[in-house]
GULO-468717 format. One record per residue (C-alpha): y, x, z. Coordinates in Angstrom, 1 decimal, padded with zeros to 4 digits. Example, Ala and Ser with C-alpha at 12.3 -4.5 7.8 and 13.67 -1.06 7.14 Angstrom:
<recs>
+--------+--------+--------+
|     c2 |     c1 |     c3 |
+--------+--------+--------+
| -004.5 |  012.3 |  007.8 |
| -001.1 |  013.7 |  007.1 |
+--------+--------+--------+
</recs>
This chain:
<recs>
+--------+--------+--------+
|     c2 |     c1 |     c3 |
+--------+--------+--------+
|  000.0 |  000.0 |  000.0 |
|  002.2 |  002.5 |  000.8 |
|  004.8 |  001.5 |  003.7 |
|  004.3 |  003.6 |  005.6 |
|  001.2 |  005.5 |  007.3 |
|  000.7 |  003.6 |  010.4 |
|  001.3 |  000.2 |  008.7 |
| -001.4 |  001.4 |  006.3 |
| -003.7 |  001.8 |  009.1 |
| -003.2 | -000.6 |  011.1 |
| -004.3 | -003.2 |  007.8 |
| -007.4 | -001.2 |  007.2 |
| -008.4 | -001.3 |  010.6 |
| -007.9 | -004.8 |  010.0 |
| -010.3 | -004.9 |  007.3 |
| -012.8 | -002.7 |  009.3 |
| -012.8 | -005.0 |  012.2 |
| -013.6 | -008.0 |  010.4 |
| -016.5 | -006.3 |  008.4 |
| -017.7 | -004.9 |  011.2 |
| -017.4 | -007.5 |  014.2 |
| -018.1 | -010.9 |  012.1 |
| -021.4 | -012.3 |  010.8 |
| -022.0 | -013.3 |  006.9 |
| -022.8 | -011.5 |  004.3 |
| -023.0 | -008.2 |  003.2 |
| -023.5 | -006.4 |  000.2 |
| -026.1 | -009.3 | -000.9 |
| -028.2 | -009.6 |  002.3 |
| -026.8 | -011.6 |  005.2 |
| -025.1 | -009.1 |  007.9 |
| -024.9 | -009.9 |  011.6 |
| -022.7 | -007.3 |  013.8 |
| -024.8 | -004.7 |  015.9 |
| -026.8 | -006.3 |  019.0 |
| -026.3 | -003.3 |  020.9 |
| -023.4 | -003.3 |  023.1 |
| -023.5 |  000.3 |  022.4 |
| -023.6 |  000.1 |  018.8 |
| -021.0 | -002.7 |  019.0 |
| -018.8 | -000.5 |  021.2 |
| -019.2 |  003.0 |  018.6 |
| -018.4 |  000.6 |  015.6 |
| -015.8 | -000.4 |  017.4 |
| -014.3 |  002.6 |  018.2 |
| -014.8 |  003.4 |  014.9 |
| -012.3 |  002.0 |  013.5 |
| -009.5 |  003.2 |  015.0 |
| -011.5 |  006.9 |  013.9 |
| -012.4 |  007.5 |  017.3 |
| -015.9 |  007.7 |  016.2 |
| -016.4 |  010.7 |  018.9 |
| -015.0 |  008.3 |  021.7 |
| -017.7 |  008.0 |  024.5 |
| -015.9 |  004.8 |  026.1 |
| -018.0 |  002.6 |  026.5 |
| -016.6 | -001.7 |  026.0 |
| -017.7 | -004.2 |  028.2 |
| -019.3 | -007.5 |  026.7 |
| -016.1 | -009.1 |  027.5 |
| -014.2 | -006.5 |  025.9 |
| -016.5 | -006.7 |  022.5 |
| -016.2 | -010.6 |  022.9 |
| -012.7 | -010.4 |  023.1 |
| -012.4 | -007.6 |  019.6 |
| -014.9 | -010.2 |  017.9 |
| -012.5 | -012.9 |  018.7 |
| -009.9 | -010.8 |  017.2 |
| -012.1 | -010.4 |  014.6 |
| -012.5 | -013.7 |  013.4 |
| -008.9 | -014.2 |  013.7 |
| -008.3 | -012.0 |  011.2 |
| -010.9 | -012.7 |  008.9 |
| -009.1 | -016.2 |  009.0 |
| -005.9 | -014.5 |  007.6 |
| -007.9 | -013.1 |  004.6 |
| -009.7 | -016.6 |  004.0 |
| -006.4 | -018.2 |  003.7 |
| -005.2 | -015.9 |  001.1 |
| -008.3 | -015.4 | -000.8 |
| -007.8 | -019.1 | -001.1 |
| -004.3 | -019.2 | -002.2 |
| -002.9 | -021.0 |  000.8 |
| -000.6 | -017.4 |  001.9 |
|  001.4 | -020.0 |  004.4 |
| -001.1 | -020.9 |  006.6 |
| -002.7 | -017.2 |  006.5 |
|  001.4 | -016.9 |  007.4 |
|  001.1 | -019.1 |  010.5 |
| -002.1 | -017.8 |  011.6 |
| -000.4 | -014.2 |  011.9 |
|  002.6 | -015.8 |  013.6 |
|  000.3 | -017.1 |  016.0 |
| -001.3 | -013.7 |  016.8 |
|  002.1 | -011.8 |  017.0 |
|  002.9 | -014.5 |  019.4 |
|  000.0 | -014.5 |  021.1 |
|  000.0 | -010.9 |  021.3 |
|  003.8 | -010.4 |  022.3 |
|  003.4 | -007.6 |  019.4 |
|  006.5 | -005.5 |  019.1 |
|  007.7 | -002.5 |  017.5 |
|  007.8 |  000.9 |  019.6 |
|  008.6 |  004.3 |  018.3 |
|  006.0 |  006.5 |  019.7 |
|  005.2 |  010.7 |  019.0 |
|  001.9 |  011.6 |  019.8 |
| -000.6 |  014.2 |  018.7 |
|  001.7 |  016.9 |  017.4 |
|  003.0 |  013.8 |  014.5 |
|  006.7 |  013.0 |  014.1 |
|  008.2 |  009.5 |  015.3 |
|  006.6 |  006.6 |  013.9 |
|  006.3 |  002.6 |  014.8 |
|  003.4 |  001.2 |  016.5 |
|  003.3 | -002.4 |  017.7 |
|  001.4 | -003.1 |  020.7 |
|  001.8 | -006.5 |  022.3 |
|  002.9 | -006.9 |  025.6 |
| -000.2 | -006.3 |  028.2 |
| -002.8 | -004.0 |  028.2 |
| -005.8 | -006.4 |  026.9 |
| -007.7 | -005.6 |  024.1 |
| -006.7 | -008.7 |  021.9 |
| -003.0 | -007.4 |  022.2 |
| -004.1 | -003.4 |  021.7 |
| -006.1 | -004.4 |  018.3 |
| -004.3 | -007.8 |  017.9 |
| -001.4 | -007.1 |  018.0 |
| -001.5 | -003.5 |  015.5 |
| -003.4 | -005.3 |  013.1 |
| -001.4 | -009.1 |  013.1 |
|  002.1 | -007.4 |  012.4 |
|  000.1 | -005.0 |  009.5 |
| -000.6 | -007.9 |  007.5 |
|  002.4 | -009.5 |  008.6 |
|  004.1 | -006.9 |  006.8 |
|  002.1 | -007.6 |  003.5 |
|  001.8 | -010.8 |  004.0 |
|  006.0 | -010.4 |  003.9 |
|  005.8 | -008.3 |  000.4 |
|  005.5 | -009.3 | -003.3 |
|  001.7 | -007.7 | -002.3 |
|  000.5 | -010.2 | -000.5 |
| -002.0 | -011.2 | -002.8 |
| -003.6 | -007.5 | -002.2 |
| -005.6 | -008.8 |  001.0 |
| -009.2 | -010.8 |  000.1 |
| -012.3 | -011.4 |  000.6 |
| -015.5 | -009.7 | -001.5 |
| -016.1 | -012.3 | -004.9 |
| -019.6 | -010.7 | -005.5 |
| -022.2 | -013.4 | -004.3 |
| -023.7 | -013.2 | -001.0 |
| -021.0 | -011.0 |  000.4 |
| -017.9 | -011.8 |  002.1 |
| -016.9 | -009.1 |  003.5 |
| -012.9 | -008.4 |  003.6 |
| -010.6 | -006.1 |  001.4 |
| -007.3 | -004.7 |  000.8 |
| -006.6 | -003.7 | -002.9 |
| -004.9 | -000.3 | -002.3 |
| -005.3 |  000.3 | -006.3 |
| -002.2 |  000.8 | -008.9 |
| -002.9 | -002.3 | -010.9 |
| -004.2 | -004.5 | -008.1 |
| -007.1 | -006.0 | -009.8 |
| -009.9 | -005.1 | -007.3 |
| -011.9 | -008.0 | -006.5 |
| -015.0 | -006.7 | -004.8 |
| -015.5 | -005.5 | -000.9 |
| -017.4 | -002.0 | -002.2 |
| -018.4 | -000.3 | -005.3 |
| -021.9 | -001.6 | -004.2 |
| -020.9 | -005.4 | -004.7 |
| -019.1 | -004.1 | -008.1 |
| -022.1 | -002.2 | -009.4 |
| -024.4 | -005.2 | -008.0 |
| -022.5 | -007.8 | -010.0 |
| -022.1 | -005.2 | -013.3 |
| -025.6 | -004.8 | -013.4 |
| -026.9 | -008.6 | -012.9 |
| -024.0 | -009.6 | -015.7 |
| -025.9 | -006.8 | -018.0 |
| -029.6 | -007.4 | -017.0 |
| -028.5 | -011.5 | -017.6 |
| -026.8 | -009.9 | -021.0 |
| -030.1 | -008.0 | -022.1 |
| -032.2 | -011.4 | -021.5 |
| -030.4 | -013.5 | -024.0 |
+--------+--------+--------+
</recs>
């Protein structure tokens, strides 16, 4: 997308908690998140790249990301469908649920840059909040149309078209390849 790098982020964690914390499909088999609290917990932790993170979520904690989860996926739904103003209200719900805000913050050797926690320390406004105002702020462009959900059958796992043209339409290049080589094998029978 290109705003800026933590806005960037904050929309493809987005997209990596829904396809990782929601149940559907995936890739043409149906996918259901990790059982494992400790699995849950490392793909959790994932996402934010703190895949070397030994903290360990509490079921309440991973029910509460999941919830935040499907919240999201909600948003992507909405514009996959064409409906952009109630994916619109469902973000102004989470940024007021959240009490998200912007906050300059300099960590880790980087210069000053925004990040926008909401207002307590709770997991839903942590990850909530980051990720609500990050597709608030393409939901807000001319590139709103850049967030969706996989069209390949039996997947519907979530995306943000990051390409120049903005034609991507798949989750993966799996589901691309998958529905290439099904329209040629269907092709080759005729």
């Amino acid at each position: 997308m290109d705003y800026n790098s933590h806005s960037d982020r904050v929309v493809t964690a987005a997209v990596e908690l829904v396809n990782v914390l929601t149940p559907g499909e995936r890739r043409g088999r149906r996918y259901e998140p990790p059982s494992d609290p400790r699995e849950r917990s490392d793909a959790a932790n994932a996402v934010w790249g703190d895949a070397g993170d030994d903290t360990r979520r509490t079921e309440a904690e991973l029910a509460e990301l999941a919830a935040v989860a499907l919240r999201l996926r909600e948003v992507f739904e909405a514009v996959a469908g064409g409906d952009v103003d109630d994916a619109a209200a469902r973000v102004n719900r989470m940024l007021d649920d959240t009490a998200a805000r912007p906050r300059l913050a300099r960590h880790d050797g980087e210069p000053w840059h925004l990040h926008f926690h909401g207002a307590d320390s709770g997991l839903t406004a942590e990850w909530g909040g980051p990720c609500a105002t990050g597709l608030a702020v393409v939901l807000g462009s001319e590139l709103h149309d850049r967030l969706g959900v996989c069209t390949a059958p039996v997947c519907d796992r979530v995306y943000v078209d990051t390409s120049r043209n903005g034609t991507r339409r798949y989750c993966s290049t799996a589901c691309q390849n998958r529905v290439k080589t099904a329209a040629f094998r269907a092709r080759a029978q005729a």
